[in-house]
VONU-907515 format. One record per residue (C-alpha): x, y, z; residue number from 1; residue in one letter. Coordinates in pm, whole numbers. Example, Ala and Ser with C-alpha at 12.3 -4.5 7.8 and 13.67 -1.06 7.14 Angstrom:
NODE/x/y/z/resi/resn
NODE/1230/-450/780/1/a
NODE/1367/-106/714/2/s
//
This chain:
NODE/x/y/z/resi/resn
NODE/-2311/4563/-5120/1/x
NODE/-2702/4611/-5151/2/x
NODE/-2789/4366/-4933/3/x
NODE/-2560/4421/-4645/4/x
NODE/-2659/4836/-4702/5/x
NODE/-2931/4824/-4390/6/x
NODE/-2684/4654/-4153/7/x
NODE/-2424/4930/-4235/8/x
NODE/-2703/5211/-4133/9/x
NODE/-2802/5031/-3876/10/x
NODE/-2466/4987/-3741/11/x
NODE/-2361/5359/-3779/12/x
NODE/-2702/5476/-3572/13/x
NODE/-2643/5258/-3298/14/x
NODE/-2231/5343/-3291/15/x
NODE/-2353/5734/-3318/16/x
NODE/-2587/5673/-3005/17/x
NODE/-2352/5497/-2815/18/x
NODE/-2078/5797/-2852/19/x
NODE/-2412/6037/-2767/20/x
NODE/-2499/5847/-2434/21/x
NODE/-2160/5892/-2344/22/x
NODE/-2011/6217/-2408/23/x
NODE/-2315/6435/-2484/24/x
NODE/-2585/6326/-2253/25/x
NODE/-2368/6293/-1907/26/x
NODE/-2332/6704/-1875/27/x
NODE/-2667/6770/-1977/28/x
NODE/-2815/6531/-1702/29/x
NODE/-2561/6630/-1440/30/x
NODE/-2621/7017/-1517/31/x
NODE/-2991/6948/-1421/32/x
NODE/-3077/7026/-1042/33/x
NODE/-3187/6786/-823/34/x
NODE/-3565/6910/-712/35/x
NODE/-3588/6879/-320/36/x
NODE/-3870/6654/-214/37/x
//
């Protein structure tokens, strides 16, 4: 189990990004007014 222990961290960062970049970040990014140029 120790040696497969950084793959399992790794693993759960990246799955806890993914399901960040998808259901957090959207709103905050389409909240955000478009500046006129």
């Amino acid at each position: 189990m120790k040696k497969y222990f950084p793959i399992v961290i790794a693993s759960v960062l990246v799955g806890i990004y993914l399901v960040l970049s998808l259901v957090v970040f959207p709103p905050l990014y389409l909240s955000k007014e478009i500046p006129n140029p």
